[in-house]
C-alpha positions as CSV (number, residue, x, y, z in Angstrom):
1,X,3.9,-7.6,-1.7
2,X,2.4,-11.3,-0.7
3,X,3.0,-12.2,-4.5
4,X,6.4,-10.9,-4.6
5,X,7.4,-13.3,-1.0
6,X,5.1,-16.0,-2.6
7,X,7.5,-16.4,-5.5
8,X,10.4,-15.4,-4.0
9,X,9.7,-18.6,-1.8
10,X,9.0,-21.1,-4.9
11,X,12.0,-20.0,-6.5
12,X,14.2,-20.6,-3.5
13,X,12.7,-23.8,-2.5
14,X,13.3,-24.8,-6.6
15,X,16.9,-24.4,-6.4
16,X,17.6,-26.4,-3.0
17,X,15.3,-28.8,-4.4
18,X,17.2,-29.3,-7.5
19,X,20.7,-29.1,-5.6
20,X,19.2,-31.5,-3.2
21,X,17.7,-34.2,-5.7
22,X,19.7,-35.2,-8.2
23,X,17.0,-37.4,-10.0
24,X,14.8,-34.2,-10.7
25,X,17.7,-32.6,-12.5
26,X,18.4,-35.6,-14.7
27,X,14.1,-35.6,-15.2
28,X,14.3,-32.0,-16.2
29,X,16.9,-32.7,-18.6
30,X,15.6,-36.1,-20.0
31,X,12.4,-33.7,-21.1
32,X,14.4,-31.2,-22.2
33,X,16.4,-34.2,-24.3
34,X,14.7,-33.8,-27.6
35,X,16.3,-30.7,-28.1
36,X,19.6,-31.1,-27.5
37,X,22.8,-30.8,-30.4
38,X,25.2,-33.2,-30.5
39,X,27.7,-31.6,-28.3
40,X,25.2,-31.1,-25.8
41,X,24.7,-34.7,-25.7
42,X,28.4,-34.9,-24.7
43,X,28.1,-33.1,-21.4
44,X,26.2,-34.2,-17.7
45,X,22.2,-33.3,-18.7
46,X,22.5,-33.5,-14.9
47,X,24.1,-30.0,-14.4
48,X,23.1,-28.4,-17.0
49,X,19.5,-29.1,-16.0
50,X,20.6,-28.3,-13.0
51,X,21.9,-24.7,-13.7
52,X,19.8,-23.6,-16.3
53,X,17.0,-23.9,-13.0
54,X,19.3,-21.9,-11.1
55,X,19.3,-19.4,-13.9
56,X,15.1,-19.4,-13.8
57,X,15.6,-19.1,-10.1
58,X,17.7,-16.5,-9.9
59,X,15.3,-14.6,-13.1
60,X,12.6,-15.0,-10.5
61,X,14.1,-13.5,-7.7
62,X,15.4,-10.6,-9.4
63,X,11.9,-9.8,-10.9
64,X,10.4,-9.9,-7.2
65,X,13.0,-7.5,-6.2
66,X,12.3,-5.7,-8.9
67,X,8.3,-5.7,-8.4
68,X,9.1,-4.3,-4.6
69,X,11.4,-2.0,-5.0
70,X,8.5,-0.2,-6.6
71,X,6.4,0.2,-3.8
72,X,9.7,1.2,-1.6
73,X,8.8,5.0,-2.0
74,X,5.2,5.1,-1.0
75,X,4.3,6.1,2.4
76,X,2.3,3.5,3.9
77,X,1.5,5.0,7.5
78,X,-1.8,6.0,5.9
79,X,-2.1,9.0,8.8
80,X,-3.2,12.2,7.3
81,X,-0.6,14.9,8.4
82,X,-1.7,17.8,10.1
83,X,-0.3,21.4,10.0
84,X,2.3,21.9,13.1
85,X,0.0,24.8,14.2
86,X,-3.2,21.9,15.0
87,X,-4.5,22.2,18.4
88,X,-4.3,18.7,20.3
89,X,-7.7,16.8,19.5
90,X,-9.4,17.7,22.8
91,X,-9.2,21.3,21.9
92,X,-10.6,21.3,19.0
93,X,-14.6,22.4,17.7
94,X,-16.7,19.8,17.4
95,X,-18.9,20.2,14.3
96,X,-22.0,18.1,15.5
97,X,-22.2,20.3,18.7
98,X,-20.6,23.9,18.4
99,X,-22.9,27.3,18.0
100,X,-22.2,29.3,15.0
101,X,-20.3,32.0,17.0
102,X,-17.8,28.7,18.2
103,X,-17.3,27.6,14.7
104,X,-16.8,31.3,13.8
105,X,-13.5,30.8,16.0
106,X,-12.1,28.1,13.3
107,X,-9.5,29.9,11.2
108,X,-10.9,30.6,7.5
109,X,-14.1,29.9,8.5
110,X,-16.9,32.5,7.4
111,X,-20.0,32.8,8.1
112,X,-22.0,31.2,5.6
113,X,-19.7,27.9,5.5
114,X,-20.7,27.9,9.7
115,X,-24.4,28.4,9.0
116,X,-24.1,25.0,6.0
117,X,-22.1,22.8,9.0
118,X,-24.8,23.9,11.1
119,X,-27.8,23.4,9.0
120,X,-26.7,20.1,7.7
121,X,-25.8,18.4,10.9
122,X,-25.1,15.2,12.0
123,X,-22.0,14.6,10.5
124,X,-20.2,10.9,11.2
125,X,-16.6,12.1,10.6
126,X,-15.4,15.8,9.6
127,X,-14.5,13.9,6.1
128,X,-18.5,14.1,5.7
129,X,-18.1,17.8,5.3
130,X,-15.9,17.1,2.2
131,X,-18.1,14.2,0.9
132,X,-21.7,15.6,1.5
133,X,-21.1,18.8,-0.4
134,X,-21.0,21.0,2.8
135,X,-17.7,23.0,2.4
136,X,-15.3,22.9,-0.9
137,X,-12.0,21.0,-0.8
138,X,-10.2,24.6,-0.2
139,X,-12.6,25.5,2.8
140,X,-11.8,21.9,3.8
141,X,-7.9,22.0,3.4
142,X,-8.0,25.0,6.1
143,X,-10.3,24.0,8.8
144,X,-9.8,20.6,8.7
145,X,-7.3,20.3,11.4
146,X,-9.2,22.7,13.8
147,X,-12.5,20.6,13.7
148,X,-13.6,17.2,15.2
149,X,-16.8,15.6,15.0
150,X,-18.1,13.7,18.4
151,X,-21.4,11.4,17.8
152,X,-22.4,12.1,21.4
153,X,-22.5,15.0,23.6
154,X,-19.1,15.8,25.1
C-alpha cells in the first residue's frame, strides 16, 4: 500500500511540475527531438512534451489504483472471530491451571485430549496447543474459544 501512495505522489507532483515549468517540458522534448517526423517538427515540442507526461502520469495513477483495489477485499482487522456461543474471556478455563475434571467441562473435549493439556503444561498462548502437537487442528477448531491460557495464577 506505501508503494502504491509513493508513486501515486511522484506522478502527481510530475504533472504540476511540468504544468508549472515550462522549461522542463521544452527539455523533455528537446531529448525526445531526435525522433521526431517532420510534421511533428511543425507543432509546440512544448505541449506535446507536456502531454505525453500527463499521459505517463495519468498510466501511473491508474496502475496504483489498480494495485490497491486488490487488497480492497481482504480483511485486515487481523482478530480471530469467535463462535457467538463464546463465554466472555473471564469465564473461560485456563489451560495452565484447570484440573482435568475442569477441562472435562470444555465442549468436545475428551478425556485423553484433557490428560495431553495437562501433561504437557506450561503453555504461552492456547495457540501453543495447536503448535506443540497437543490437540489436532479439529480438537482445536472446538475448544478454542472456551479456553484461555494465564502465565500466572488467577
Amino acid at each position: 500500500m506505501m508503494v502504491v501512495m509513493a508513486v501515486m505522489a511522484v506522478a502527481l507532483h510530475l504533472i504540476k511540475t511540468l504544468r508549472d515549468n515550462t522549461i522542463a517540458c521544452q527539455m523533455v522534448s528537446l531529448r525526445l527531438g531526435g525522433l521526431r517526423s517532420r510534421r511533428d517538427e511543425a507543432e509546440n515540442g512544448a505541449v506535446k512534451a507536456g502531454r505525453r507526461m500527463t499521459v505517463l502520469a495519468v498510466a501511473m495513477v491508474g496502475l496504483s489504483l489498480l494495485g490497491s483495489a486488490q487488497n480492497q477485499d481482504r480483511d485486515t482487522r487481523g482478530a480471530p472471530t469467535t463462535s457467538a456461543t463464546a463465554p466472555p474471556p473471564a469465564a473461560r478455563i485456563d489451560i495452565n491451571h484447570a484440573s482435568m475434571d475442569e477441562l472435562l467441562k470444555v465442549p468436545g473435549m475428551t478425556r485423553s485430549w484433557a490428560g495431553r493439556i495437562v501433561r504437557f503444561r506450561p503453555y504461552r498462548t492456547k495457540q501453543d496447543l495447536l503448535d506443540k502437537g497437543i490437540v489436532d487442528g479439529e480438537v482445536y477448531d472446538r475448544i478454542k474459544d472456551f479456553v484461555i491460557a494465564h502465565k500466572e495464577k488467577q
